[in-house]
C-alpha positions in Angstrom: 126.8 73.1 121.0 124.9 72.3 117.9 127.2 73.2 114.5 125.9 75.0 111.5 126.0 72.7 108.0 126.3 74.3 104.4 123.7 73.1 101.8 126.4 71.2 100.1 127.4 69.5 103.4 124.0 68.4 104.0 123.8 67.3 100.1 127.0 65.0 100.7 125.7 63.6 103.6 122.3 62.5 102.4 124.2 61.0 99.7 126.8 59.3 101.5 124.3 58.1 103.7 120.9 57.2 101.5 122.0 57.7 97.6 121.6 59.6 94.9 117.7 60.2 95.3 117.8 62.1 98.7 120.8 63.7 97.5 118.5 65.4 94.8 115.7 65.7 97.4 118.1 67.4 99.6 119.2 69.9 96.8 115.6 70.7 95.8 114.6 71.1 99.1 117.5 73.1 99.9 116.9 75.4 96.7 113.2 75.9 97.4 114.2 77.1 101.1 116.7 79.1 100.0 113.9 80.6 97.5 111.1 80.9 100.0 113.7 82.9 102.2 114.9 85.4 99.3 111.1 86.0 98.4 110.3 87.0 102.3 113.1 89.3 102.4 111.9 91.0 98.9 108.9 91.3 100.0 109.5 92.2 103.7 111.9 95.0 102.1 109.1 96.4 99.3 106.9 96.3 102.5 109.5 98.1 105.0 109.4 100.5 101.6 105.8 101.4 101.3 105.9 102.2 105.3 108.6 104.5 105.1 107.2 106.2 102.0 103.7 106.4 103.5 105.6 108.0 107.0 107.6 110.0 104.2 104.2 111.8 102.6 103.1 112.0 105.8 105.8 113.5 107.4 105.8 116.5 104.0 102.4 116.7 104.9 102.9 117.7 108.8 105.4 120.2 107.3 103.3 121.9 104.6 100.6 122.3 106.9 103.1 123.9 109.3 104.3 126.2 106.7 101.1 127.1 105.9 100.0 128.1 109.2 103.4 129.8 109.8 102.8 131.6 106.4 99.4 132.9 108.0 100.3 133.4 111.3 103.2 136.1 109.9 100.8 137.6 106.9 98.3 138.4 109.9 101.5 139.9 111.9 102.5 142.0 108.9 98.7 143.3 108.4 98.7 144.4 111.5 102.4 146.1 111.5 101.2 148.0 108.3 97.6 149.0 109.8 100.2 150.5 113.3 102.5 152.4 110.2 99.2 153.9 108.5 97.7 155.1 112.1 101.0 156.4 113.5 101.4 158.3 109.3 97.6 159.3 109.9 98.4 160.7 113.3 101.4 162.5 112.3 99.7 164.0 109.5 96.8 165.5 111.4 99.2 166.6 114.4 101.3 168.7 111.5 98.3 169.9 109.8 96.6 171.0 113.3 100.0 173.1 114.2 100.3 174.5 111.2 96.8 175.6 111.2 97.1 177.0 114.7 
């Protein structure tokens, strides 16, 4: 089983083992990993961002056009509910007017 070293372990061994200069060569190599990983997280997290806002807008999208249509859809339903009402009043207004004519 292979065992995980710290930076600083890694630092005291190159110096124990080769000096001071790959001690510092150890560190700055260390420190520009350790950089290059923070930077791919950032910008794998502002990336994971802009996809979730993009599936965001288009998910509000999806739902506007839904309540659109649904808006429409029961508009046309209540057209046609009023138009049943002002035949049924028209009918019932002839039908009185013919039996009181008769």
């Amino acid at each position: 089983m292979t065992e995980q070293t710290t930076l600083l372990q890694d630092v005291g061994a190159a110096f124990r083992d080769h000096g001071i200069t790959a001690a510092i060569t150890a560190l700055i190599g260390g420190t520009i990993a350790l950089l290059a990983a923070v930077t791919r997280k950032a910008f794998t997290n502002d990336a994971m961002l802009a996809r979730l806002d993009r599936e965001l807008l288009a998910e509000r999208d999806r739902v506007d056009r839904q309540r659109a249509e649904d808006r429409e859809t029961e508009a046309d339903r209540l057209e046609r509910i009023e138009a049943d009402i002002r035949a049924m009043r028209d009918l019932m207004f002839e039908a009185f007017q013919r039996g009181r004519t008769n």
